[in-house]
N, C-alpha and C positions, 0 to 999 in steps of 0.2 A: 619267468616273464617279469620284468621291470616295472613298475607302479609308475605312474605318471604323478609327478608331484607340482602343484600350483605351487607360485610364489606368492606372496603377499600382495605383492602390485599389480600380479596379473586377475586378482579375486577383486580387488577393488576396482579396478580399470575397467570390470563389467557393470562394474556399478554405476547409474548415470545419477551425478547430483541433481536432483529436481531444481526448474526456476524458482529463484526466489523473490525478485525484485524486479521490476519493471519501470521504467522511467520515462516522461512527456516533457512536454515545456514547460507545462503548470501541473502536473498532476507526478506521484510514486507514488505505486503501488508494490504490496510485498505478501509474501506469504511464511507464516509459521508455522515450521515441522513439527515444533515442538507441541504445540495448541491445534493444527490441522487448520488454523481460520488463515482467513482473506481478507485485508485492508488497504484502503488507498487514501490520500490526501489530497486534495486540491488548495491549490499558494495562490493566490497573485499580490504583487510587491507592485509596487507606482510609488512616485514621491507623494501622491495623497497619503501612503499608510499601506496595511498588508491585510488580505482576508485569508484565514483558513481553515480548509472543512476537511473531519476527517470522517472514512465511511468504514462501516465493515460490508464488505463485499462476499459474493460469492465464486469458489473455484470456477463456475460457469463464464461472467463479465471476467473475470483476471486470465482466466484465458483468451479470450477473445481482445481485450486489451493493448493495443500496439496493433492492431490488424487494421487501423483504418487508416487514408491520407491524412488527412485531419485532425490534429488534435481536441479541436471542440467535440468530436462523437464520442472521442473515451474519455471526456470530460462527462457529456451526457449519458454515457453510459454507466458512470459513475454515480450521478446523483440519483440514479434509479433503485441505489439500496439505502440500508439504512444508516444515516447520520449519528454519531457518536460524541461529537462537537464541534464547535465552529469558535471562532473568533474574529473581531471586526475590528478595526484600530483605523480610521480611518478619519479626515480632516470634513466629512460632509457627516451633519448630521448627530454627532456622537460627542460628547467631551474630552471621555476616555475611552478604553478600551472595554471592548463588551464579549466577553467568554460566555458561553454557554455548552455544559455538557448534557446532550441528549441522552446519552446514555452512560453513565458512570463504568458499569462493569466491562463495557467495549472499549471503553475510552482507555481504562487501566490495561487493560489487554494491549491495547493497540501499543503504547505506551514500552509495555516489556518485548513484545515483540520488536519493535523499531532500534530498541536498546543492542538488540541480538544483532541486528542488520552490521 
């Protein structure tokens, strides 16, 4: 009797690469295998200046993510975890630009992980 021999491409082929990245109008989101976490960002760019928040998320909201008509729900669905940093650059209010890291250790994560992207 003959052994049934798998090929290399046929061993991978069963293999489904998990999402990794997700993307809105104003919002990506991604995920790292290497770390197991969840993070998304939200931009907005206008000629006033740019604002940017980044979040770490949970596998739960980055699934459900892209599921809505709407961009503003996975916006909102977004701000519902926790904030890592933000930045403001904007011509109301401000001189400069105003960074702030909520959370340092998320923030460097997010950072390496997005490098990976």
């Amino acid at each position: 009797m003959a052994k049934k021999s798998r090929t290399k491409d046929q061993g991978e082929a069963s293999k489904e690469k998990p999402v990794t990245k997700k993307k809105g109008s104003n919002w990506t989101a991604f995920y790292d295998p290497d770390t197991g976490r969840y993070f998304a960002e939200i931009m907005y760019t206008s000629r006033e200046g740019r604002e940017q928040y980044d979040y770490e998320i949970t596998q739960d909201i980055f699934s459900r993510l892209g599921s809505f008509a709407d961009d503003i729900e996975n916006e909102r669905l977004i701000k519902t975890c926790k904030m890592a940093y933000s930045f403001e650059n904007t011509m109301y209010g401000t001189l400069g630009p105003e960074r702030t890291v909520w959370d340092e250790e998320a923030n460097e994560a997010m950072k390496a992980a997005e490098a990976k992207q």
